[in-house]
N, C-alpha and C positions, 0 to 999 in steps of 0.2 A: 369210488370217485371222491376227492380229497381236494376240498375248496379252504384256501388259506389267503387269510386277508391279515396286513399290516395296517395298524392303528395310522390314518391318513395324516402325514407331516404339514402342520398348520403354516400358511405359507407365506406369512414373515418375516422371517428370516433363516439363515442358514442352518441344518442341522449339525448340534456340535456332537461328540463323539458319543455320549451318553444316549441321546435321541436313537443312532443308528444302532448300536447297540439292542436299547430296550424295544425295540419294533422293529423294524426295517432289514435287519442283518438278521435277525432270529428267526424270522420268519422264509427269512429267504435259506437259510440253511435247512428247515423243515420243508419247505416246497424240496429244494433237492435232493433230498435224502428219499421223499416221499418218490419221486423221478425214478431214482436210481436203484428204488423195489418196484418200479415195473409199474405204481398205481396212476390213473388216470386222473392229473392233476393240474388245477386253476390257481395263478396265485396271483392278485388282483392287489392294485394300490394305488394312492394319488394326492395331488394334495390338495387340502381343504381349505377351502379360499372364501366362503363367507361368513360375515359378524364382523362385532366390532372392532376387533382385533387389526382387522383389515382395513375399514374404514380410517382408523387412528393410522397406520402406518402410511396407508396414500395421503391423508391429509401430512404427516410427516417430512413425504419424499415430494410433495405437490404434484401428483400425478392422480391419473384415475384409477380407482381400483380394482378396472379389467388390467391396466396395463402394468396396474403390483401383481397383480396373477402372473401374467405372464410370463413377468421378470423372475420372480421365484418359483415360479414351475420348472421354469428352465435352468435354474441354477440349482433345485431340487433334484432335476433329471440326471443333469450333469454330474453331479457329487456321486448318484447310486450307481450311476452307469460305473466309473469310475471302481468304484468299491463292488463292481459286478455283480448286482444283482439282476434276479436271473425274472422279474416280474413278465407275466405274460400281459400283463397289460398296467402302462402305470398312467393312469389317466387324473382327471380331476373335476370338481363337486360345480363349478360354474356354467354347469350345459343344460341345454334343452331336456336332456334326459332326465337330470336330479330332476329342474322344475313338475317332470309329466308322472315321476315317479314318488315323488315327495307328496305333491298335493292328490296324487291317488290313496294313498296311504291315511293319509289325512282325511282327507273325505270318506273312505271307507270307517277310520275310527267316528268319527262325528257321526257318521248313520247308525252307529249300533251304539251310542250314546255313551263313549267311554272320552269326551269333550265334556269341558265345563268352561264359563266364564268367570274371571275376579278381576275387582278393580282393586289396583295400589295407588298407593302415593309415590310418586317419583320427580326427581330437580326434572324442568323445564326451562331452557334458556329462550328467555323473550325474544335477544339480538338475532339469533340463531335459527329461532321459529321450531325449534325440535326441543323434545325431550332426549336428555342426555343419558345413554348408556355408563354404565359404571366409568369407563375407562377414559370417559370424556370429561371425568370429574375428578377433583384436587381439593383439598383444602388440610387444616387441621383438623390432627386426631383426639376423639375426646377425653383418648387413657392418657396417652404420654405427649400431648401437645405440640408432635410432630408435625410442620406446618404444610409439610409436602405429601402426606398422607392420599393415598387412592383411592376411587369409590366402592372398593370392593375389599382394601386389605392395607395397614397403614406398614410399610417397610422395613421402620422401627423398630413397633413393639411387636408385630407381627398379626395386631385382632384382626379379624376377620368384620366387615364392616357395612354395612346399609349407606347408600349414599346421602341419607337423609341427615345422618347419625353428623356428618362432617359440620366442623363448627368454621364457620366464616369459607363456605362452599364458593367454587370460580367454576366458571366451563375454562377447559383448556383450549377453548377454539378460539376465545376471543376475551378472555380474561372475566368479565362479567358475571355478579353473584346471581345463578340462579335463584327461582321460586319454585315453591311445591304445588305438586297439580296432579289431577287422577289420569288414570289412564285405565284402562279397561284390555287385558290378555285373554287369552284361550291356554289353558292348561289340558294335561290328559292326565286325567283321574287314576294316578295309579294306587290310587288306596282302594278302588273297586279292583285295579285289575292282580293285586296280590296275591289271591288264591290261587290263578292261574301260574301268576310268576310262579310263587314258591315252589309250586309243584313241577313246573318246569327245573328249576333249578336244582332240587332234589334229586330230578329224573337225570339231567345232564352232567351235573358236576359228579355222579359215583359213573355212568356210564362211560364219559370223559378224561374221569380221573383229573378235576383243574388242578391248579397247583393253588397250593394253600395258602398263597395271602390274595389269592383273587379269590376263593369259596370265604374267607374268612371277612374280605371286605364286603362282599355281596350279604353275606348273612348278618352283617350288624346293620346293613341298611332294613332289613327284613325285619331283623328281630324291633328296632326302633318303629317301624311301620311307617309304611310308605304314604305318601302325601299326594296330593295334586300338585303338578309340576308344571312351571309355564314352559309355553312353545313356541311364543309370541315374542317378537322384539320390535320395538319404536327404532328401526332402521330403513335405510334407504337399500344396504348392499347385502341382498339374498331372495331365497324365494316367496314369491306374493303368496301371501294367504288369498284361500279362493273362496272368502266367505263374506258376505255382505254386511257392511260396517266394519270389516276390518282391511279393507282393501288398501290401506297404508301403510301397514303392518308386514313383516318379513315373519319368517321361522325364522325360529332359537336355531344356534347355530350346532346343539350338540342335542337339537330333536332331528336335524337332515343331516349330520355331519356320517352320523352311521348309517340311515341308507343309501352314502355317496356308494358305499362297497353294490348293492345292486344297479347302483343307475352305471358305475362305472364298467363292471360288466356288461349290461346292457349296451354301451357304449361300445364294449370289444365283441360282443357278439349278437345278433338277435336270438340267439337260442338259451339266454337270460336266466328264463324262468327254467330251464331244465338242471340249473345249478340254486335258484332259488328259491324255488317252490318245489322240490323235490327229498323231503325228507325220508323217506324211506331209501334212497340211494346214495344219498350224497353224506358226507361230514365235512361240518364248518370249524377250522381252528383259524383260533382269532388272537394277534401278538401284540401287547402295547407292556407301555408301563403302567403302573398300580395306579397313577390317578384316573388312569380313564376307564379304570375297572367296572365302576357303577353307568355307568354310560352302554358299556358293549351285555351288561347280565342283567340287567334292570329297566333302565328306559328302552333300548331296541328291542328286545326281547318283547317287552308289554305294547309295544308300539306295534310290535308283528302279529301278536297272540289278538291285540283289539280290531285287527282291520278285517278277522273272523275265517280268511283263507290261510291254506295250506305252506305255509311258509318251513325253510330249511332254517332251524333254528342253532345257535353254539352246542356247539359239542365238547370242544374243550377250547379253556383259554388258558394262555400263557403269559402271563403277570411280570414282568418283573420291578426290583427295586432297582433303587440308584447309582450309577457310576460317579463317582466321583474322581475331581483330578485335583493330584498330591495335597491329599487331604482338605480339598476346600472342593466348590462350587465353579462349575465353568460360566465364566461370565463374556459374552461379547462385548458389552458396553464397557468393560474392565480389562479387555485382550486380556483372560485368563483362559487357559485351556484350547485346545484341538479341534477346531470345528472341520466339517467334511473337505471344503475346498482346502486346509491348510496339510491334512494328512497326506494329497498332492504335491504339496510342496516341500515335503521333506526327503522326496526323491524312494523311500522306501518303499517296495515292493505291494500293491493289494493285498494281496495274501498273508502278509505278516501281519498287515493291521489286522485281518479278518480276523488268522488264528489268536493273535493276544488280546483282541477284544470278548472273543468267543472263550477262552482260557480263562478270561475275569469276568463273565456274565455276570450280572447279579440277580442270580435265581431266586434265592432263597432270604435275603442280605446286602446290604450297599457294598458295593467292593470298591477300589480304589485305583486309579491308570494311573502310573508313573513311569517315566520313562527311565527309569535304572531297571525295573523290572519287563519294558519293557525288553527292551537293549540283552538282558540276560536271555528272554524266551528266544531270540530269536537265533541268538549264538550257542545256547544251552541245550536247548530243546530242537525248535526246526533245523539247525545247521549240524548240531552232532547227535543228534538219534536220528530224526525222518530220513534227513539228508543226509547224514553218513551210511544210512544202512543200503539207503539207493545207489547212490554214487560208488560206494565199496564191491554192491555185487553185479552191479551192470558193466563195469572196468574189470572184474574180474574176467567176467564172461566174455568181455568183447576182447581181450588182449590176444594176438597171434600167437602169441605162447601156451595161451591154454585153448580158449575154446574158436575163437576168431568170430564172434557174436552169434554162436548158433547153441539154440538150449540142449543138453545133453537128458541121458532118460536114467531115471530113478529106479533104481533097482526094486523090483517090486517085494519083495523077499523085508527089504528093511523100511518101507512104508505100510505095512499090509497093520490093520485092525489086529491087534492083540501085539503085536511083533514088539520085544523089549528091545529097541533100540535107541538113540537121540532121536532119531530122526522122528519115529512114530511118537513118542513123547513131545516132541515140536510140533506134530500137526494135531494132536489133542490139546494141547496148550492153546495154539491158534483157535481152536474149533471152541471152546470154554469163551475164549473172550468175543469172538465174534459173538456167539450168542449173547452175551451180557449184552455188548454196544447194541444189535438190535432192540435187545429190551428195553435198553434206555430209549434211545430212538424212539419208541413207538410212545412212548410212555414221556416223549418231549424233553427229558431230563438231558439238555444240550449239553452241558459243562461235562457230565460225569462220562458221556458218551464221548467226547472228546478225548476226555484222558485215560480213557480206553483203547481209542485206536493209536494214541503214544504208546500206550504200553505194548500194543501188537507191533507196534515198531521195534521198540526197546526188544521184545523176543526175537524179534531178527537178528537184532543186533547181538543179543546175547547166544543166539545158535552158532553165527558166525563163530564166534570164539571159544564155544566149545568143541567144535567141530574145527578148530587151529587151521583155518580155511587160507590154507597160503600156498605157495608154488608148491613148495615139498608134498603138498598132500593131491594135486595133481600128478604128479609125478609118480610118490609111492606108493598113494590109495587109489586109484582112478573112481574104482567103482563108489569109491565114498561121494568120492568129491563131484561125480556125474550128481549122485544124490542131493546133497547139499546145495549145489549153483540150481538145479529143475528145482527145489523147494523155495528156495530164496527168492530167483527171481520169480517165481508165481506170489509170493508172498508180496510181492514189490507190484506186481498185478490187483492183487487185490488190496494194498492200498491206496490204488489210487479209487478204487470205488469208495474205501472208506472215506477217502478224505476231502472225495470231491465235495460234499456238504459245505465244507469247510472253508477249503483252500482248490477254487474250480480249475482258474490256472495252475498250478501245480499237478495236479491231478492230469490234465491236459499234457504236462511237459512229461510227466511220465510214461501217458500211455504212447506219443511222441518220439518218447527214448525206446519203448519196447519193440517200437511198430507194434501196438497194436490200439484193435479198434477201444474206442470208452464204452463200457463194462455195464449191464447190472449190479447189486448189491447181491452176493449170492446169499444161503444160510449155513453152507459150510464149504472152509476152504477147500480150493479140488487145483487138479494140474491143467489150469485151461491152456495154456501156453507150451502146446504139446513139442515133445522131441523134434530135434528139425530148424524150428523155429528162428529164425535169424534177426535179432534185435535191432534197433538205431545206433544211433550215434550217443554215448554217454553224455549228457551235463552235468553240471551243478545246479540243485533245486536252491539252493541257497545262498547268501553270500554274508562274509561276518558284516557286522556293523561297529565299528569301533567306538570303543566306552567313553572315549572322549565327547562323545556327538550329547553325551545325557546334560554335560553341564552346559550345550551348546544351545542346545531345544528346554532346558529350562529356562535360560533365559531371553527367548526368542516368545515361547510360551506359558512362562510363568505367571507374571503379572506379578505386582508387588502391591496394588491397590486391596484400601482395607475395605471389606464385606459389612460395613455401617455405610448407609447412604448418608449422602452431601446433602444438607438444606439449601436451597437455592435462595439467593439474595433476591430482595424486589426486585432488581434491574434485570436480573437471566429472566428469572416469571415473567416479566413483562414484555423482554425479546422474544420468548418464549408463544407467549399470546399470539402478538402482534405476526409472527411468523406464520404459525398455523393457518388466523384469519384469511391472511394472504393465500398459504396452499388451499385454503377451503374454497376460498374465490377462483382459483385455476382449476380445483374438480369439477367445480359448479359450471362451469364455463366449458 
């Protein structure tokens, strides 16, 4: 049983190409893969809709921040649907379920005393009547005197910041200099619950096998030792703490943002707890990028070990780094780079995106999307290996001259174990790589298992040609050439099991062209597409794309704005303000 969650897309704004990439596509290619060996598999996802994050944007758009949910949920859904992903349930963190599931969890920790209380000092806007969250806060920074500087991180110089820390501090709601004033949080003691952590993490990351900048991140939090962490936020939008004197208080959004993954199950099923209280049967793989690494190994983990019941804990996580596009940073606010709804509008194929984003994962590494290399894989690689090897032996087979689309039978004599011919040399060859792509597969390593099942293409291709697969050798070899067309296209059968992970419609279009049904993952190639057999109708899995289109989508997509932030003049601050006030006044309302 193989429970696979995607890091919840915060909900925003649009995810651009990097986002689906580092969670969302990666995980979805593991749930299929996992499908396609037969295991009985959940793959759960949604997006996460409270904090402040949120708050700041509906104040932004002057709406309420049920109806920014909704807005980006749905434009969320739309984008994955689209890029096919295959989620059994893609739900989200704003329902009755987080609230009943969060503050059980919560209360369960508080009873076994793994709760503490600390008062801070935090800006409190008078005009406002609330204490302001980082992101509600601006002013000057105290290193490099950037005036537009954030309560959390100045854009500049890049410190990282205390909102207290800001010199000549404004709430952005309404322009006005905040005062400092206590405020009293709930934290969870994760400096008592280290022992347990570590030992869990020990226990999971060698049984798991993580990848190594998520074991690497997790253990410098460890090795530094772990702290009391608030859980508490001075917010209006998320779930009520259920504890007395704090009933004006929400949860931190990244203490409920990880158990949206059970409430959101719970959501798709009542039978919940048998995917997450069920450690002895179940394994949890968990997909984001590296900053949310200490989130999914450290706080959920201690969050699930403190509430003292049987919880299905990570097994392995899969980390990755950065994509980057043509050497810089994708920026919305900048129209730099690819976000999900624009990938639609370049009229290219899903499946291209899939494979060239999944070809440039950044496993190990920031890698880099450009569309020159784009444009090459798709004419280079899917259109003259996958696709010519398809297209080549299904038009063989189907022409009236040779076979009239029915499989011919393989002389047993030149496929048999030990037998020194191409042929048998071709299906150990095959049988070597399948095995590796398994391994990597199980072992999560996406990228290298990708370009694995290229290269079972690429042996296709290259049988073909050593075996001079053309009319003359129907004609003067029969019995070869029966051989050759039963290996090929079974070969062409079992990529599409390979490659549904990948590329689902393609995978589709071929078994389509075979007539036949979609496939398990076997563990060695065989003749499933027996003698007899009478194939579809030949297409083309691919189509070129012309190199002109690279200098057409760079400048469509490029963006020429410089990566130093603008200081805003008194007069925008002050439009600025004054606008906010107003959408504050219409949520409020």
């Amino acid at each position: 049983n193989i429970l696979i969650t995607s890091a919840l897309p915060y909900v925003n704004n649009v995810p651009h190409l990097g986002n689906i990439i580092g969670s969302t596509l990666s995980a979805d290619v593991f749930a299929r893969y996992s499908r396609v060996r037969g295991n009985n598999t959940l793959f759960i996802c949604g997006t996460d809709e409270y904090g402040t994050a949120t708050e700041t944007k509906a104040l932004e758009e002057g709406v309420t921040c049920q109806q920014l949910c909704d807005k980006y949920h749905a434009m969320h859904k739309d984008v994955y649907d689209w890029f096919g992903l295959s989620f059994d349930h893609f739900g989200r963190t704003s329902t009755d379920k987080q609230t009943e599931i969060v503050q059980d969890i919560f209360t369960r920790m508080h009873k076994n005393g793994f709760v503490s209380e600390k008062t801070t000092q935090q800006l409190y806007c008078e005009q406002c009547s609330r204490f302001l969250a980082d992101r509600y806060v601006e002013g000057t920074c105290p290193r490099c005197a950037y005036e537009d500087a954030r309560g959390d991180q100045c854009d500049k110089c890049g410190h990282l910041l205390d909102a207290i820390e800001l010199v000549d501090p404004r709430c952005k709601l309404d322009g006005n200099r905040p005062v400092v004033r206590e405020s009293t949080h709930l934290c969870i003691d994760l400096d008592r619950l280290q022992p347990q952590c570590a030992a869990f993490v020990e226990k999971s990351s060698t049984a798991g096998a993580w990848s190594a900048n998520g074991l690497s991140i997790t253990n410098s939090w460890l090795s530094e030792g772990l702290r009391p962490r608030a859980i508490t936020r001075d917010l209006k939008w998320g779930v009520p703490v259920p504890l007395a004197g704090f009933d004006s208080k929400v949860f931190y959004v990244w203490f409920d943002a990880c158990i949206g993954y059970p409430s959101i199950t719970a959501a798709y099923t009542p039978e919940w707890e048998q995917w997450w209280k069920n450690p002895a049967n179940v394994q949890l793989f968990q997909f984001m990028g590296k900053d949310n690494v200490p989130f999914h190994t450290v706080v959920f983990p201690s969050s699930q070990i403190a509430t003292g019941e049987d919880w299905t804990l990570l097994h392995h996580i899969s980390a990755c780094e950065y994509l980057n596009y043509e050497g810089g940073k994708f920026s919305k606010s900048r129209g730099v780079g690819v976000f999900g709804n624009n990938a639609r509008d370049t009229g290219v194929a899903p499946d291209v995106w899939r494979y060239y984003l999944l070809s440039s994962r950044p496993e190990s590494s920031d890698t880099i999307f450009t569309w020159a290399n784009f444009v090459a894989c798709n004419n280079s690689v899917l259109l003259a290996n996958i696709g010519n090897f398809c297209n080549r032996t299904l038009k063989f087979l189907d022409k009236n001259t040779t076979y009239a689309g029915i499989v011919p039978t393989a002389d047993p004599a030149l496929i048999a174990a030990g037998a020194d011919s191409v042929h048998r040399r071709f299906i150990d060859d095959v049988n070597e790589l399948l095995t590796s792509f398994i391994e990597h597969m199980d072992a999560v390593r996406i990228k290298a298992a990708l370009s694995i099942a290229r290269d079972i293409s690429a042996r296709g291709n290259q049988y073909l040609q050593e075996c001079n697969t053309t009319n003359a050798l129907f004609t003067e070899q029969r019995t070869q050439c029966d051989t050759v067309m039963a290996l090929a296209v079974n070969l062409v059968y079992l990529l599409s099991a390979l490659f549904h992970p990948f590329m689902p419609a393609t995978a589709d279009s071929i078994c389509r062209q075979l007539n036949a049904p979609s496939r398990l993952l076997p563990d060695s190639f065989a003749l499933d597409l027996k003698p007899g057999h009478i194939i579809g109708k030949p297409e083309h899995l691919f189509t070129n794309i012309d190199a002109k289109k690279v200098d057409q989508w760079l400048a469509e997509f490029g963006g020429s704005a410089s990566d130093e932030p603008k200081q805003e003049s008194k007069k925008d601050k002050k439009k600025k303000a004054k606008a906010a006030a107003a959408a504050k006044t219409v949520q409020e309302a």
